[in-house]
C-alpha positions in Angstrom: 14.2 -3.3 11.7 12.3 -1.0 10.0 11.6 -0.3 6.6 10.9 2.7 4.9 8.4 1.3 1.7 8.7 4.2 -0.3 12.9 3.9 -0.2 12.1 0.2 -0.7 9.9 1.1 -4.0 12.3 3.8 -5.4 14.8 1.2 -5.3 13.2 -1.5 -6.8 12.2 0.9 -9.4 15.7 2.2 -9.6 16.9 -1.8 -10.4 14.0 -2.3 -12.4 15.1 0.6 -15.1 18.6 0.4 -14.6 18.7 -3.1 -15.9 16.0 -2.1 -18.6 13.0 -4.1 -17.5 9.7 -2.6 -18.0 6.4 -3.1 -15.2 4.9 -5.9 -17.5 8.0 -7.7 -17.6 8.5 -7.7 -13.9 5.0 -8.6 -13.5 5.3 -11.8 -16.0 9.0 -12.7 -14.1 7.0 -12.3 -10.5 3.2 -13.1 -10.8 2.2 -9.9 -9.6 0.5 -7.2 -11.8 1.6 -4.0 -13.8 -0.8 -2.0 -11.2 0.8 -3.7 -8.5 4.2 -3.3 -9.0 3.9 0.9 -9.7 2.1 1.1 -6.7 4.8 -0.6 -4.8 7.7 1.4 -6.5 5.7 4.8 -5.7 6.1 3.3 -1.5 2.1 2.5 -2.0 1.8 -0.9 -1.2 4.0 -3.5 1.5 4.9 -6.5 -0.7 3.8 -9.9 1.2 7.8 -11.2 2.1 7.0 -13.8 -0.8 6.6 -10.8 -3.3 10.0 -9.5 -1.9 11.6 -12.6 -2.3 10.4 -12.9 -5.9 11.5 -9.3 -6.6 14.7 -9.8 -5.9 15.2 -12.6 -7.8 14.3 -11.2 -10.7 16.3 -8.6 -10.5 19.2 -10.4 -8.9 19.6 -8.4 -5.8 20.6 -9.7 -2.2 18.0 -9.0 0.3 21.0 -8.0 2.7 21.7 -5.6 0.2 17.9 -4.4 -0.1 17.4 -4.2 3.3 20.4 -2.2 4.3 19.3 0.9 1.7 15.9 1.1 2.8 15.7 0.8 6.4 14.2 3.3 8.4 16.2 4.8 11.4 
């Protein structure tokens, strides 16, 4: 499977905003930074799989669900 990172950021960001969150946040709720986190919504940096994990959890996703809107063809 591939993933496409910048689908994969664009829809954590869309999550993110449609549940009101802001960066800081999802970067208290995750451990990861403010910087961090833009980067990966603007498909900038490959979160570690523990970083996935922790994003979806915050924002109550399933990582079936994830997975199968930003894979690649």
């Amino acid at each position: 499977m591939n993933i496409d990172f910048v689908k994969l950021g664009a829809y954590i960001r869309n999550a993110r905003t449609q549940q009101g969150k802001t960066l800081e946040e999802m970067a208290s709720q995750t451990g990861c930074s403010a910087e961090f986190l833009q980067n990966l919504e603007k498909g900038q940096r490959k979160p570690e799989l523990e970083v996935f994990f922790k994003l979806i959890s915050a924002l109550n996703l399933s990582g079936d669900e994830v997975l199968a809107n930003v894979s690649g063809a």
